[in-house]
MOPAC internal coordinates of N, CA, C and O (Angstrom, degrees):
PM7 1SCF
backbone

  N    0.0000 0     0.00 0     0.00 0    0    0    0
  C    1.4538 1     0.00 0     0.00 0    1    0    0
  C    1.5283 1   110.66 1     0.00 0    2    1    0
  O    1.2310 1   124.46 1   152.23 1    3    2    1
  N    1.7351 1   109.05 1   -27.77 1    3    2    1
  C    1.0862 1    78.80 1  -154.20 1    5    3    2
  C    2.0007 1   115.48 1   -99.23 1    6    5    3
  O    1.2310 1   138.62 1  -173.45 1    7    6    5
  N    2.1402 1    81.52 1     6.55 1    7    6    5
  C    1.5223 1    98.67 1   174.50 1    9    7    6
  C    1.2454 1   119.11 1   -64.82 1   10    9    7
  O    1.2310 1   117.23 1   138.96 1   11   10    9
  N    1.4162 1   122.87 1   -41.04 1   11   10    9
  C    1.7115 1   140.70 1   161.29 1   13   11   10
  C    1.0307 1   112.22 1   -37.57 1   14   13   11
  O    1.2310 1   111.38 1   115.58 1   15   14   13
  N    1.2831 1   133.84 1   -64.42 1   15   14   13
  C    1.6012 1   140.40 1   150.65 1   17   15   14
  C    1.2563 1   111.17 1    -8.72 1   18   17   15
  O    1.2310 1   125.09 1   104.02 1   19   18   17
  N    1.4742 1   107.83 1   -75.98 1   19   18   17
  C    1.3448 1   107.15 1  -163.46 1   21   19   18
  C    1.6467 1   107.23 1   -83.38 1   22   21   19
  O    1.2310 1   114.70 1   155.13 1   23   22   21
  N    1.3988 1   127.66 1   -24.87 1   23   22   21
  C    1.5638 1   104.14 1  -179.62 1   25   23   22
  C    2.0517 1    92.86 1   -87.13 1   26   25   23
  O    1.2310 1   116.23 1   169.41 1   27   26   25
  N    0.7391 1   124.77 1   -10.59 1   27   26   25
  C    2.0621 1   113.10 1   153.13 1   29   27   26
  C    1.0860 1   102.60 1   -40.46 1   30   29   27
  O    1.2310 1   120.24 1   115.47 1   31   30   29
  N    1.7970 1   117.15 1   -64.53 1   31   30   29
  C    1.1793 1   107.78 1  -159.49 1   33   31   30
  C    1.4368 1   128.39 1   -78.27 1   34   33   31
  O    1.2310 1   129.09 1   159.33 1   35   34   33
  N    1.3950 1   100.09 1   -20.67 1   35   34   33
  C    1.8604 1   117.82 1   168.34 1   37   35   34
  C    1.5872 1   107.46 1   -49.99 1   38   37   35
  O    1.2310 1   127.27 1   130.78 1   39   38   37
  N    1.7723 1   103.62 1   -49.22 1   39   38   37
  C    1.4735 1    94.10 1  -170.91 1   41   39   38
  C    1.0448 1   119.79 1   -94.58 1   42   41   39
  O    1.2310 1   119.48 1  -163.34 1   43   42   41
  N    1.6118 1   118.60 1    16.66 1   43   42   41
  C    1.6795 1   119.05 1   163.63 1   45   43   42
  C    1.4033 1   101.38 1   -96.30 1   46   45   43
  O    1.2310 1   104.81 1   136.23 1   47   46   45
  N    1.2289 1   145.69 1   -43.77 1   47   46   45
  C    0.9699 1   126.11 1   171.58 1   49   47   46
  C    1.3818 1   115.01 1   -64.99 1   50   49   47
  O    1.2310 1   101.39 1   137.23 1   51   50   49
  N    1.5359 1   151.51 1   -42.77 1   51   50   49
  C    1.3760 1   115.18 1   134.41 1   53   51   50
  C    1.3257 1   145.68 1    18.84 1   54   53   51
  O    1.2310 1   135.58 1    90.32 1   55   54   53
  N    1.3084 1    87.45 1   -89.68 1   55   54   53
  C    1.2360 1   101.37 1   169.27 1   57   55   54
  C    1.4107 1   144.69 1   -56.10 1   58   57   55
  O    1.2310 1   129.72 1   164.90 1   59   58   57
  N    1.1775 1    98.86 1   -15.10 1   59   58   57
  C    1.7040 1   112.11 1  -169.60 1   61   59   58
  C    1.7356 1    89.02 1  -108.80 1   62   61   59
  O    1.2310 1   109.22 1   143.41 1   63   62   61
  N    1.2557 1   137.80 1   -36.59 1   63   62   61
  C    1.2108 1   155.87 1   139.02 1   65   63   62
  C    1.6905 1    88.57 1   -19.51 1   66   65   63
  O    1.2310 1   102.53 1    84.80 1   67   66   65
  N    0.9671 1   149.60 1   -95.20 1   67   66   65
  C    1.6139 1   151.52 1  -140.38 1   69   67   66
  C    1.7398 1   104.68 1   -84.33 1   70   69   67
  O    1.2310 1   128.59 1   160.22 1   71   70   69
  N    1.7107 1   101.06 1   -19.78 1   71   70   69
  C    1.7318 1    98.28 1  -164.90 1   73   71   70
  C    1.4046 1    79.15 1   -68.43 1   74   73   71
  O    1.2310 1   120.32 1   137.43 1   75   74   73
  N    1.5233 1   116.99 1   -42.57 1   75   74   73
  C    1.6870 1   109.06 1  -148.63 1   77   75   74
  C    1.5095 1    98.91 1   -73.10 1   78   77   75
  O    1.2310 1   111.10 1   147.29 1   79   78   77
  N    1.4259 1   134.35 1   -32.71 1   79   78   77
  C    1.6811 1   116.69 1  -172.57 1   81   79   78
  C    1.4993 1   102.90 1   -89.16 1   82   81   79
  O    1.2310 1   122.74 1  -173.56 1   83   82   81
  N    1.2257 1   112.36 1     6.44 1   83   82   81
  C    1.8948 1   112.65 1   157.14 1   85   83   82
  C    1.3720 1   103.88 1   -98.84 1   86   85   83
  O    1.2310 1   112.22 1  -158.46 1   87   86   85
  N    0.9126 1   132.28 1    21.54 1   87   86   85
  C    1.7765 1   137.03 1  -169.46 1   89   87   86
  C    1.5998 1    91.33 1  -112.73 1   90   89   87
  O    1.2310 1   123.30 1   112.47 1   91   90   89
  N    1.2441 1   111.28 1   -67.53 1   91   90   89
  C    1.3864 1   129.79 1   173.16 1   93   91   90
  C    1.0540 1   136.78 1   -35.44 1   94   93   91
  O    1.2310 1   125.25 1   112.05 1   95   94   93
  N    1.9607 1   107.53 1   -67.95 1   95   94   93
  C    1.1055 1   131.95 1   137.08 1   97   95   94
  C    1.8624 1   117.04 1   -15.50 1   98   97   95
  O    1.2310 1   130.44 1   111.95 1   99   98   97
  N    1.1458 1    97.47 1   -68.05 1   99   98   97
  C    1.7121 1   108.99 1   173.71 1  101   99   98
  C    1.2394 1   118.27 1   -40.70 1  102  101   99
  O    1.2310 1   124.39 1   116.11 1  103  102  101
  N    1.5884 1   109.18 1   -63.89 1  103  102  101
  C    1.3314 1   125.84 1  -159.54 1  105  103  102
  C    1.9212 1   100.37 1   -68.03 1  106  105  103
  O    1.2310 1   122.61 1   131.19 1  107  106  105
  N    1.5669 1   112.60 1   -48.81 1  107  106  105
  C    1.4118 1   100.10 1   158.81 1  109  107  106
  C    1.4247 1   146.61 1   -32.78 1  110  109  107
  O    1.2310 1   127.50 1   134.90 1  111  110  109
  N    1.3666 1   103.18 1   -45.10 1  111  110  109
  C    1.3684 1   131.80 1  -161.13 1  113  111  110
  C    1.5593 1   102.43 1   -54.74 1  114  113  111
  O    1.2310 1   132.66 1   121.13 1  115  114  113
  N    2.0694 1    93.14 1   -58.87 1  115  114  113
  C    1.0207 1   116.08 1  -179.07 1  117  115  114
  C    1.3757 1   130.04 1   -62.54 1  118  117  115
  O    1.2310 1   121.68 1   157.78 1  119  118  117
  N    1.8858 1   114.39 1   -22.22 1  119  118  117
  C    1.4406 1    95.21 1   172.52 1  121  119  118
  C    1.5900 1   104.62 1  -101.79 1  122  121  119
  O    1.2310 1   123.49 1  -164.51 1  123  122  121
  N    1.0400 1   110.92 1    15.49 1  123  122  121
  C    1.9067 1   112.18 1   169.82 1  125  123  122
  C    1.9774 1    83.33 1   -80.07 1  126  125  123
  O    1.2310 1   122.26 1    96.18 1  127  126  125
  N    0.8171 1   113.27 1   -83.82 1  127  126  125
  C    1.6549 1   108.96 1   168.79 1  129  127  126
  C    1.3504 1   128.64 1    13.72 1  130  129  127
  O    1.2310 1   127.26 1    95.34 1  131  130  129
  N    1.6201 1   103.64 1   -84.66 1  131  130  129
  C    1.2594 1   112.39 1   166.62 1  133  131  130
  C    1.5989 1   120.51 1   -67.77 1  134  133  131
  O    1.2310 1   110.94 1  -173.69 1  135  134  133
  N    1.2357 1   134.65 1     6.31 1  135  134  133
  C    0.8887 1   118.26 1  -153.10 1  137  135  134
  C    2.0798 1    95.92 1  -121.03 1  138  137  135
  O    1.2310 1   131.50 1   151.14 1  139  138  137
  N    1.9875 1    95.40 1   -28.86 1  139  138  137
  C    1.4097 1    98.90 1   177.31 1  141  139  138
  C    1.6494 1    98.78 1   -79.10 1  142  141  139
  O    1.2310 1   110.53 1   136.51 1  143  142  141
  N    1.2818 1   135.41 1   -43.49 1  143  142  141
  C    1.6228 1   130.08 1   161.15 1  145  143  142
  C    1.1845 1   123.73 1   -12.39 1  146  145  143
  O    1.2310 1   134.06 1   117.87 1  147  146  145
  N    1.4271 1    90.41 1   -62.13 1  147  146  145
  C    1.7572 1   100.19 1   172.05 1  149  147  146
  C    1.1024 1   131.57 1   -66.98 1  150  149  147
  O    1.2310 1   116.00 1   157.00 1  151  150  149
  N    1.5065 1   125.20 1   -23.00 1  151  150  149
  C    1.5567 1   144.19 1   174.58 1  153  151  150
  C    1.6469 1   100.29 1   -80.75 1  154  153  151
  O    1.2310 1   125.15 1   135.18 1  155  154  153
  N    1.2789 1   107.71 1   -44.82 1  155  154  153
  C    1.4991 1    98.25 1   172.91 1  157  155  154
  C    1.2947 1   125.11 1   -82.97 1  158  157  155
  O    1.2310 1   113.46 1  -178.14 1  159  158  157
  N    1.2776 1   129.98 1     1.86 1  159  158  157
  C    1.4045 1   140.42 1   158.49 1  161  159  158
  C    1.6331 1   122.78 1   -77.93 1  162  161  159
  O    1.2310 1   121.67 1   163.19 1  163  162  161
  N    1.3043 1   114.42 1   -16.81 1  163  162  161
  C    0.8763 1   141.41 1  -169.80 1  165  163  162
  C    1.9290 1   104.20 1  -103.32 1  166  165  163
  O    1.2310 1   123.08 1   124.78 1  167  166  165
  N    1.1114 1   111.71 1   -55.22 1  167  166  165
  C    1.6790 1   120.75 1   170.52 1  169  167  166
  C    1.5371 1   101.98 1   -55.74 1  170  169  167
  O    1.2310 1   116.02 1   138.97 1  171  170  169
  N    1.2914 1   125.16 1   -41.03 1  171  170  169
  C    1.4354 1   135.54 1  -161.38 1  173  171  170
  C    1.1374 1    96.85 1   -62.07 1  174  173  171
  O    1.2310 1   116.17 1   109.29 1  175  174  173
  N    1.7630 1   124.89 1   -70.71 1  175  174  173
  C    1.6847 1   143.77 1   156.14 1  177  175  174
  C    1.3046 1   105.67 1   -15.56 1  178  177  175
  O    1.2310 1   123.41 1   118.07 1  179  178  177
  N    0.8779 1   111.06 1   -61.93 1  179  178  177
  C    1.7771 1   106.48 1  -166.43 1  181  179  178
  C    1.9754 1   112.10 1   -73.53 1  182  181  179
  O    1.2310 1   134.35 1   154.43 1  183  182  181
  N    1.3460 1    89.85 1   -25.57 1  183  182  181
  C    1.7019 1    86.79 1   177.87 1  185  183  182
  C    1.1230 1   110.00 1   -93.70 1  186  185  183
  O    1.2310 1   109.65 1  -175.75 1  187  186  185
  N    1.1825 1   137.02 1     4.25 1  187  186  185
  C    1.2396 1   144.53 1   169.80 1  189  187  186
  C    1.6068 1   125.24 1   -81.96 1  190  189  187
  O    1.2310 1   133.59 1   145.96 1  191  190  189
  N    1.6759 1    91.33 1   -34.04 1  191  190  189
  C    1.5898 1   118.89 1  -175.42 1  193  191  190
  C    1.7869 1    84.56 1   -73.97 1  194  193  191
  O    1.2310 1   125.68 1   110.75 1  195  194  193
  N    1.6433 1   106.68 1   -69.25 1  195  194  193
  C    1.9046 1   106.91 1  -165.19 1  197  195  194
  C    1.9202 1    95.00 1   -36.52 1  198  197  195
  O    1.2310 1   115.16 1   100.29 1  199  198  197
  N    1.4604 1   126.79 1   -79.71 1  199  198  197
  C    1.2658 1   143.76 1   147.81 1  201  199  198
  C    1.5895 1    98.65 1    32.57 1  202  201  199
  O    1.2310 1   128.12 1    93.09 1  203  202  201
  N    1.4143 1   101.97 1   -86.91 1  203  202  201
  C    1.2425 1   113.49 1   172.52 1  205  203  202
  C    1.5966 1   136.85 1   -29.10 1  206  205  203
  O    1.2310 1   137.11 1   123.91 1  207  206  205
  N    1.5417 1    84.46 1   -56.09 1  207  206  205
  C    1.4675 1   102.45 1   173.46 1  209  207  206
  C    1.0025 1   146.86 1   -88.92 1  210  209  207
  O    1.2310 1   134.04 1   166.29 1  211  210  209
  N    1.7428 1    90.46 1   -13.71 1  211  210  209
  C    1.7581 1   104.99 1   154.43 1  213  211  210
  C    1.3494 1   146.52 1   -30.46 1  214  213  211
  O    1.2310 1   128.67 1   141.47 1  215  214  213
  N    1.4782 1   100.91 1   -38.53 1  215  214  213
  C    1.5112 1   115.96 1  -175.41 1  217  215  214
  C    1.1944 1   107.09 1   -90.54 1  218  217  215
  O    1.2310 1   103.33 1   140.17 1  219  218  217
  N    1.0431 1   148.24 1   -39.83 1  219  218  217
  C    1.5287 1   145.83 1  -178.99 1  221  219  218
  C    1.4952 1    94.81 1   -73.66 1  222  221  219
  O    1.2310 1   109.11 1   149.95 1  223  222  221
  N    1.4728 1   138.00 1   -30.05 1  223  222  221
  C    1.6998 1   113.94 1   163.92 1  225  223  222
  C    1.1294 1   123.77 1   -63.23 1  226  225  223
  O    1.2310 1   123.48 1   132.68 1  227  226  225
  N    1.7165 1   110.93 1   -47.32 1  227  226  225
  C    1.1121 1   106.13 1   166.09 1  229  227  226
  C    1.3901 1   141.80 1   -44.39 1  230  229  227
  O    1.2310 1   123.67 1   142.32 1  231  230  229
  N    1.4522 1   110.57 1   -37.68 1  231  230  229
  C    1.3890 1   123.24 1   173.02 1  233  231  230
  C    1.4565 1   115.27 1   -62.27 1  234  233  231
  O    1.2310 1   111.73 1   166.00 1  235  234  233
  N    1.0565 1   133.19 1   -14.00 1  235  234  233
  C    1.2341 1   133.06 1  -160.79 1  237  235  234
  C    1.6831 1    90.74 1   -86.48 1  238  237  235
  O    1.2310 1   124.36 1   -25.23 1  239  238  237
  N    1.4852 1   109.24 1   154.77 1  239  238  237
  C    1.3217 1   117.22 1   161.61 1  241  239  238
  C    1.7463 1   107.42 1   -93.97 1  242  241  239
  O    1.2310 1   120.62 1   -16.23 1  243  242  241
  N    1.3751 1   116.43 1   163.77 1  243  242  241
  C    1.1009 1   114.52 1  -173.13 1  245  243  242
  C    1.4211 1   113.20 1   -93.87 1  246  245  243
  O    1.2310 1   114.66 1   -10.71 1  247  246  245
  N    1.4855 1   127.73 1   169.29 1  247  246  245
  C    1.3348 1   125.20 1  -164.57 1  249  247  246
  C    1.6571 1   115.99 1   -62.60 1  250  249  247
  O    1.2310 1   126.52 1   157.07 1  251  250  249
  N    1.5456 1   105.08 1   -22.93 1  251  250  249
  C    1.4631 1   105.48 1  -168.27 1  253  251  250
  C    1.5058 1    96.08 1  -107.56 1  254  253  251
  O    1.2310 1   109.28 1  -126.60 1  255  254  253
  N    1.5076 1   137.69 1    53.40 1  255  254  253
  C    1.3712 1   152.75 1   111.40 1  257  255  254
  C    1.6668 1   119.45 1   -57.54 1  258  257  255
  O    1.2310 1   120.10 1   180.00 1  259  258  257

């Protein structure tokens, strides 16, 4: 009985041992996350701006007209 006991208790501490570097793990994940969102919100802006400005280059005739 009282070996059961103790490998329970081996594999809760384990366990709580692995919850926490998946806690971590997580919490990383998540500000790589927010952080590529924001880089791509930011890429979005800017291609929107080129986007914009596309058409008035295009329109232009070129110098040797």
């Amino acid at each position: 009985m009282e070996s059961r006991i103790q490998d329970l208790e081996t594999r809760l501490t384990f366990q709580e041992d692995l919850l926490g570097k998946l806690d971590d793990a997580l919490a990383s994940q998540q500000k790589q996350l927010i952080d590529i969102n924001q880089r791509l919100s930011l890429v979005t802006e800017q291609l929107k701006l080129v986007q914009r400005e596309l058409p008035s280059i295009q329109d232009e005739r070129p110098p040797h007209y």
